[in-house]
Each structure stands twice: as C-alpha cells, then as structure tokens.
C-alpha positions in Angstrom: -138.6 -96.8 133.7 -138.6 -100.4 131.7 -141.9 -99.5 130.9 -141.1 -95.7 129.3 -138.3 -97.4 127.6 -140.4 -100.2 125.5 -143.0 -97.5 124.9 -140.8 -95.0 123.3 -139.2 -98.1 121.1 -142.3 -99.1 120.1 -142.9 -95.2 118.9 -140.0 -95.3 116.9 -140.9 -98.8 115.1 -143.6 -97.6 114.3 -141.7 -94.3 113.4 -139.7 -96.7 111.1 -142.6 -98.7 109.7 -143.4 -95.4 107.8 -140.5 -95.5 106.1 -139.4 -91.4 106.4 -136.6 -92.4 103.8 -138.6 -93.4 101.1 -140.8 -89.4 101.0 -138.1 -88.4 98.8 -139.7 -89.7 96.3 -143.1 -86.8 96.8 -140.6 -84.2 95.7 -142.6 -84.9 92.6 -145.1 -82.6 94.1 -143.1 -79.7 93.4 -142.5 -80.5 89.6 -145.5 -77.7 88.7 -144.3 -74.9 91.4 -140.4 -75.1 89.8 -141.3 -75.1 86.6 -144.1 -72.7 86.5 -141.6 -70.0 87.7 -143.5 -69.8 90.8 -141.2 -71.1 93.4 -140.5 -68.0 95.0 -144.1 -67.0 95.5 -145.1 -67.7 99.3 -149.0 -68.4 99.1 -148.5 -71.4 96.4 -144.9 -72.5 98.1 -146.5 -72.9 101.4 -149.8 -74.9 99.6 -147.2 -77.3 97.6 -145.6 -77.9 101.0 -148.8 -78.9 102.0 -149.3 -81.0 99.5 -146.5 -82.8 100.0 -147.2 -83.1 103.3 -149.8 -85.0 103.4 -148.5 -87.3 100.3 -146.1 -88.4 102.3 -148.7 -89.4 105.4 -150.4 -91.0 102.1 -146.8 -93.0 101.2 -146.5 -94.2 105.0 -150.0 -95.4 104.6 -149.1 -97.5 101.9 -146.3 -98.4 102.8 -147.4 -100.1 106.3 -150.4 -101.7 104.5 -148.1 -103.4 102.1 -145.9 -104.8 104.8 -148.9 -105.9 106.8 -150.1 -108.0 103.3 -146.2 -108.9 102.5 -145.7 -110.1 105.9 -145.4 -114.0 105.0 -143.1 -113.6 102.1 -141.3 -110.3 103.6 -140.5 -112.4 106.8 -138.0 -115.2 104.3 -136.7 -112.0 102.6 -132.9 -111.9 103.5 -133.5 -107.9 104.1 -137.0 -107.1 104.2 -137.3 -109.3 107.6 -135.7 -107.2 109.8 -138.4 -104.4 108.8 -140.8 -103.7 112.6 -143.6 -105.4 111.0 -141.8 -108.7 109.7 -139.7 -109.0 112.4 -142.6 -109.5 114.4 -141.7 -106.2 116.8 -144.8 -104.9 115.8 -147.8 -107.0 115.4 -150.5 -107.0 112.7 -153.1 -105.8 115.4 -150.7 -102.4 115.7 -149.6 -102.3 111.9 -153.7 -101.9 111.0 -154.6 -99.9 113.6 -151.8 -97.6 112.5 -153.1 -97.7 108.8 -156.6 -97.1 110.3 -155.4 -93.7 111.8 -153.1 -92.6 109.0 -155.9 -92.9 106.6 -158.4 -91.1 108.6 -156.0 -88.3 109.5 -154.4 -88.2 106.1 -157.8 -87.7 104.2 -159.4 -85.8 106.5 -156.6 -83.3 106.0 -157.1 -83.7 102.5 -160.4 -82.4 102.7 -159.8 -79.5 104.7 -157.3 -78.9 102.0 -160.1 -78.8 99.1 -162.6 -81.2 97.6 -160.7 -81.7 94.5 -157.2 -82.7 96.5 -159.6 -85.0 98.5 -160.6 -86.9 95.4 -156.6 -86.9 93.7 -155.2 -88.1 97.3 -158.3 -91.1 97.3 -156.8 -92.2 94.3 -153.8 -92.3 95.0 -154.6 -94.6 98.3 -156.8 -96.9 96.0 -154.1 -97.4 93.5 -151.8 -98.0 96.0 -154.3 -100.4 98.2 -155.2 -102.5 95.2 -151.1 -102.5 93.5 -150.2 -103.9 97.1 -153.2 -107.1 97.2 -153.1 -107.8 92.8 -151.3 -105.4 90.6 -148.4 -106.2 91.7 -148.6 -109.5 91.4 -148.4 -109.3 87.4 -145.4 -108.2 85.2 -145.2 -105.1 82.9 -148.8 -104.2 85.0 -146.8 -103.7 88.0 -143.9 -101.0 86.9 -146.8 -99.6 85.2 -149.1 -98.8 88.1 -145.8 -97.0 90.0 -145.4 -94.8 87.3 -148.8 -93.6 87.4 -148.5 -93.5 91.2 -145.7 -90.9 90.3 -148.0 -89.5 88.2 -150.6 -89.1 91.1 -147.9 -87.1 92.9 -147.4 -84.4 89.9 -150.8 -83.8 89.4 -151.5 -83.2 92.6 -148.8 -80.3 92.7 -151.2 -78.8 89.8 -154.5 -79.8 91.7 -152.9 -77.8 95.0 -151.6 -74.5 92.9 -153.5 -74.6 90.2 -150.4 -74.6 88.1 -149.8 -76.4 85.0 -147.0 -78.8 83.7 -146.0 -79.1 80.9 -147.0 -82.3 78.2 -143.1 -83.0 77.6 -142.5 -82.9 81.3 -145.2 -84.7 82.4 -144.1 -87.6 79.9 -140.6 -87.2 81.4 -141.8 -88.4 84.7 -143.8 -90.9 82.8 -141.2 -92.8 81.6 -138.5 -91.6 84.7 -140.1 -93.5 87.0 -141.1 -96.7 84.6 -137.4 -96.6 84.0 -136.7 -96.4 87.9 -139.1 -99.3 88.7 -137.3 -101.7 85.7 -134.5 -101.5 86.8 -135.6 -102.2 90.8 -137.1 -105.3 89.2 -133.8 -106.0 87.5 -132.4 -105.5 90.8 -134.3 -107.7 92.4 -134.1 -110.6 89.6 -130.2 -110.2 90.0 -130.0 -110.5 93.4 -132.8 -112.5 95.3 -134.3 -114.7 91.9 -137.8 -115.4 91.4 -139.1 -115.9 94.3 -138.0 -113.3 95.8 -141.5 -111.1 94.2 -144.7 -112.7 92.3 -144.0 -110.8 89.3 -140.6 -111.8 88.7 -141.7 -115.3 87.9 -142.8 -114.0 84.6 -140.0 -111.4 84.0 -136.7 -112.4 81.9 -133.2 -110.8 82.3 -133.6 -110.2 78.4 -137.4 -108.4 78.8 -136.0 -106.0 81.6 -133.1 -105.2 79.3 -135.4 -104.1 76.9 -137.7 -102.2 78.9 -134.7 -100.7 80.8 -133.1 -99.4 77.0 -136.2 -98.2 76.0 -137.7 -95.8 79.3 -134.2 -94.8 79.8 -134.2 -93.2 76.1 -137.8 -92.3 76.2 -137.1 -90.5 79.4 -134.1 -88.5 77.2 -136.2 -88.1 74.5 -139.2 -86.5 76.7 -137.1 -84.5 78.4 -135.1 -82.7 75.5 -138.7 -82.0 73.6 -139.8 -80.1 77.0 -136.5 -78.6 76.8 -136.6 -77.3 73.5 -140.4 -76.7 72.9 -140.7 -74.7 76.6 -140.6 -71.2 76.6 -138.4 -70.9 79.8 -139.4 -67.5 80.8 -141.7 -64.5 80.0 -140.3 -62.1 82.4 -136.8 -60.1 81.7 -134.9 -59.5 84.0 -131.2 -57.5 84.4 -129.2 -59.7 83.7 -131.4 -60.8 80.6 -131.0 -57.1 79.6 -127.1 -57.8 80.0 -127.3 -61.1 78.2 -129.1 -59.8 75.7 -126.2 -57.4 74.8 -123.5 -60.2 74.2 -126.0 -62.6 73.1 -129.1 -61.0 70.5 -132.4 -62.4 71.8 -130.7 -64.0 74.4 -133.9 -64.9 76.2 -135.7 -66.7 73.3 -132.7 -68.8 72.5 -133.5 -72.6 74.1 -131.2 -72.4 76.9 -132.9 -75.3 78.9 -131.3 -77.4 76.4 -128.1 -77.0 78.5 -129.3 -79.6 80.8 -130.0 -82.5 78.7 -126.5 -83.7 79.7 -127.4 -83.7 83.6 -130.3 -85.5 82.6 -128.5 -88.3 80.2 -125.7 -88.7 82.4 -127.5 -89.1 86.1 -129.7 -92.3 83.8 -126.2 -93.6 83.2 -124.8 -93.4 86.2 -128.1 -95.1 88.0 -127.6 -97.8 85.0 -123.7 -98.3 85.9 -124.8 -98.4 89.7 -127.3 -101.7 88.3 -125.0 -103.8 86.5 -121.9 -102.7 88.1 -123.1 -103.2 91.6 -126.4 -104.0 92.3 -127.8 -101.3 93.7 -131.2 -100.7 92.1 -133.3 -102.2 94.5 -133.3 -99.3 96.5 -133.6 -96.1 94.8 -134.1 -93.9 97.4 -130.7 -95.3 98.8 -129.2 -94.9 95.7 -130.0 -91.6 95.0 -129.2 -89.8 98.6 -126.1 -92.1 98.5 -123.9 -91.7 95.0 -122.1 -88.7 95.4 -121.5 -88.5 91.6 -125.6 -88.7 91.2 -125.9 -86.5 94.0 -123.1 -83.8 92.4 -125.5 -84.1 88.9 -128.6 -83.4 90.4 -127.7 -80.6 92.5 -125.8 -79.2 89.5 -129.2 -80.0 87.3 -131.0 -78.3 90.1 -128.8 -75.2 89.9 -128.8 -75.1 86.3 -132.8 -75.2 86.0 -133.1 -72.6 88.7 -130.3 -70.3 87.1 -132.4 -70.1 83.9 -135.4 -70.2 85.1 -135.7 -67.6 88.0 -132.3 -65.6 87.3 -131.5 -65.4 83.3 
C-alpha cells in the first residue's frame, strides 16, 4: 500500500512540475478564432483546441527544462524551492526523462497535426530551450524573447486555422506581454534584489519604470488603432437591422472602440497590484486571483463577443 501511495505522489509531482496553472497563458492561441468571427464554427474551434493543446504540453516542456537548469539557484529561492524539482522530490534523472517524453510526444503530435504546425511548435521549444541556458541571462533581451514567445502562441492559432490577425492586434500582444514581463521583473527586483535572477544585476528600478510607462501605453495605443481601423463585422444580422433603425449605419460605426476602457483600466489595475502590493511576479496568480481584473476581463470578453458575433 506504501508503495501505491509514493507512486501516485510521485505522479502528482510530476503532475505539478508542469505547472497546469501557468497554460493560461496559451489562451493566446485563440486570439485569430475570436477575432476572425469564427468562434462558433466547429471544424476550426475543435483545431484551435488542438492547438492549444499541445502548446501547453510545449509550456510544461519548458517549464520542467528550466527548473532542471535553475535548480542551483531555484533551490536558495525563498519560493521557488519548494517547487518538486528544487526541493529535491524529484530528481534531475526523472525531471529529463520527463522532458525527454514531453518533447517526443508533444512534437510528434505536432506533426500529425501538419508540417507547418510542426515547424511553428519547434520554434517555439528552441526559443524556449535557448531563453532558459542564455537569453535570459541578459536584460532588455530577456522580456524581449517572452514576448515573442507570446507571439509564437498567436501565430500558431493562424498556422492551425488558417485565419488571420490583425497588424494592430498582433502589436497589442506585442507590447501586452513585454509589459507583463517588466513588470514581473519589477516584481522580482522589489522583492527578492539582484540576486534573486541574472538579469536583474543589470536592471535599475528607474529602467523598469520606463519600460513599464512605455509597453503599458504602447499596449493602449495598439489596441485602440485595431479598434478603430477593424471592420468588426461583414455579416448583418437582426438585431443589426434593429440597430440600424435607431442608429443610421449602425454597423459601420467603430463600436469596438467601446472597449478601450476595459483595456486601459485592467493595465492599471495590474500596475496598482505592482506598486501597491507586490504582486507581479506571478501573473498567472494575479490574473485568476483580482476579482476587479477578473470582473474587467470577463466584461471585456463579453463586450468583444457582443459586437462581434451578436451586433
């Protein structure tokens, strides 16, 4: 019975060495499906599911070879040590055989999935390979390589559907997630120093306030020129037709607009939850934690799906 008991513990460290919590952030996949108007369409719902399927087996991938290479430094970190792998609950021996399987499994899939997703989800592994033993190591270079890694995600929502994204939107995401990873470093700089990551030795609290300012209003900026410049819908429907009669044109007017405030308020909020209380090393936390966050995203979400797929 012992012996069923440490086997079934050791699945779930494993389990936990993935890091399930952190897959929120392949949602990204879905970017081209929502706004394409083609969420509602079974054959390319059930391929972007897919997709980000097998991004997240990608994500766990990474996420266990960067603890294997972190394990020194991860094992004096006043959190990251009680992770499986620097606690020493799960050896090194398990940790790579685990990444030996995920990657096989995980591209394999890939393949069978088409030749072109194959090639997007290789990349993504590199990018994620080499950011975890150099890129990581150097400022500005690091935040820089996880936005492109959010990038990665995007496209490969367009490379599965065939779909496209918009420039403005793809920019938003762009500058999102470098926004999202300043302030993680900002996070981290607060609340563990410099030695707490390579790349903070070069990084100033001045520096991140800049870089913090500046994605945060390139993010606004990005997204209110997809917003305004976005046709939001070539279809009528019948309650366009009822629109239409208290408002003239009512469909070509830029109603996306409407949720620029969503947008500028949820990157003020994640600001407030920075400097106010230190919460921007984890964004995954942080976002599936803050109810006000939570409240402006779902009522982002709503609003986007309203006017695209309703109005």
């Amino acid at each position: 019975i012992m012996q069923v008991v440490n086997t079934d513990n050791r699945f779930f460290l494993i389990l936990r060495s993935l890091r399930a919590n952190q897959w929120i952030k392949n949602l990204v996949v879905f970017t081209a499906v929502i706004f394409s108007g083609e969420l509602f369409t079974q054959p390319v719902l059930i391929e972007t599911f897919g997709a980000f399927f097998l991004f997240c087996l990608l994500s766990s991938t990474s996420y266990v070879f960067n603890d294997i290479v972190d394990y020194p430094n991860d094992k004096k970190h006043p959190i990251k040590r009680f992770r499986p792998i620097a606690s020493g609950r799960i050896s090194i021996q398990e940790a790579t055989f685990t990444v030996f399987i995920l990657v096989i499994v995980s591209l394999v899939l890939a393949l069978l999935f088409s030749v072109q997703f194959f090639f997007i989800s290789l990349l993504f592994l590199v990018l994620h390979i080499v950011y975890s033993l150099y890129l990581k190591k150097h400022p500005i270079i690091d935040i820089f390589t996880i936005s492109l890694s959010f990038m990665i995600r995007a496209f490969a929502g367009v490379v599965a559907t065939g779909l496209a994204i918009p420039i403005w939107l793809m920019f938003t995401i762009f500058f999102g997630s470098l926004f999202v990873a300043t302030v993680k470093r900002d996070a981290e700089l607060t609340a563990y120093g410099r030695e707490a990551r390579a790349s903070l030795m070069s990084y100033r609290e001045h520096l991140l306030g800049f870089l913090t300012t500046t994605f945060a209003t390139s993010t606004i900026l990005a997204y209110s020129f997809y917003t305004y410049f976005e046709r939001i819908s070539n279809e009528k429907t019948e309650f366009t037709e009822f629109f239409n009669t208290i408002v003239p044109q009512f469909e070509a007017r830029k109603w996306m607009m409407v949720t620029i405030p969503f947008v500028v308020y949820g990157i003020a909020r994640y600001a407030q939850l920075l400097y106010d209380k230190s919460e921007g090393e984890r964004p995954e936390k942080t976002i599936t934690k803050d109810k006000p966050l939570i409240i402006t995203m779902g009522l982002w979400g709503l609003t986007v799906i309203l006017l695209l797929y309703i109005l």
